[in-house]
N, C-alpha and C positions, 0 to 999 in steps of 0.2 A: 302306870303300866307302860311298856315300852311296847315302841311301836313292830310289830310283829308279823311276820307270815309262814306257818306251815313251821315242820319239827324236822330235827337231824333223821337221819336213814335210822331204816329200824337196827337196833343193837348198839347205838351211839348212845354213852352212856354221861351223863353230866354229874356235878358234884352231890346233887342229890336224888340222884338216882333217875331222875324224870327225863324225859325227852326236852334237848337244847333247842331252842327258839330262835332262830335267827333275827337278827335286828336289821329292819331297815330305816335308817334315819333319813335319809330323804326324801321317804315318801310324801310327807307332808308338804313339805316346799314344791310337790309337784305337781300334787293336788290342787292347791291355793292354784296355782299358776295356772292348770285347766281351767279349773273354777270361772277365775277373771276374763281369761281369754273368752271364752265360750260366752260369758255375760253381756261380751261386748256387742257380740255381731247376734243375741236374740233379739228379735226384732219388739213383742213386747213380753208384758208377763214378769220383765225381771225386778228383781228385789232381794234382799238382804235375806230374806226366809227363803226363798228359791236357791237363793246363793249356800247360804247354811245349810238350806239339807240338803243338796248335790254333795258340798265338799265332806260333809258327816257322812251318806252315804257311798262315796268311793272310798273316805278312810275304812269304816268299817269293813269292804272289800279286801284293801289292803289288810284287813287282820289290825286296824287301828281305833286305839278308843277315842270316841271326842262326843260333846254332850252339847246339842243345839239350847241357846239359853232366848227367851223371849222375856222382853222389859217394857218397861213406860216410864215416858218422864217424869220426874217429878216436877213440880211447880211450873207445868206449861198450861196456858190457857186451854189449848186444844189438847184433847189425848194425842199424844207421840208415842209410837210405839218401833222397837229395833228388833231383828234377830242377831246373832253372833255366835259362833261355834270356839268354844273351848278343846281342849286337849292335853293333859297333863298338867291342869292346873294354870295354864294359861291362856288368853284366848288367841287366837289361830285367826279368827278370820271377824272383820267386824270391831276391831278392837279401838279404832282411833273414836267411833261414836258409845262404844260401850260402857265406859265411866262413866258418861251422861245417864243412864237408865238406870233405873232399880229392879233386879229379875222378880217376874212373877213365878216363880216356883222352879223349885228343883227334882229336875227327874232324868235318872243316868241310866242306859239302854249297855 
């Protein structure tokens, strides 16, 4: 699903009849970029899960899908555990440690 906010004026008609959805594609890149920034100067608290669902909850404001994914490593002596936020199939934030993990469960909001 494309990332979205809010419908054409009432009476604007699209090709199937429904109210037009405008696309904003750079919302995302904008979000990420809050996200980081803000990460840096919390003082503590911060983390991959705080990170994840900050930036899933402003997408979601912005009218955008994305699905916070939590995993564990496999074959690590200690439990390792990641968050990372997906978005149309691909992940969005989190992504350089995320093929490390295997998710524990799928659940889309």
């Amino acid at each position: 699903m494309p990332c979205v906010r809010g419908t054409a004026p009432p009476g604007a008609a699209s090709d199937n009849g429904d109210n037009v959805l405008h696309e904003r594609p750079l919302i995302r890149p904008v979000v990420l970029w809050a996200v980081k920034t803000a990460a840096r100067v919390v003082p503590v608290g911060r983390s991959c899960l705080t990170e994840a669902v900050t930036a899933h909850w402003l997408l979601a404001f912005a009218g955008c899908r994305s699905v916070v994914r939590l995993g564990v490593a496999s074959g690590s002596p200690m439990p390792l555990a990641n968050a990372w936020l997906e978005s149309n199939g691909r992940t969005m934030l989190g992504g350089d440690t995320a093929v490390r993990y295997q998710p524990l469960g799928v659940g889309e909001r």
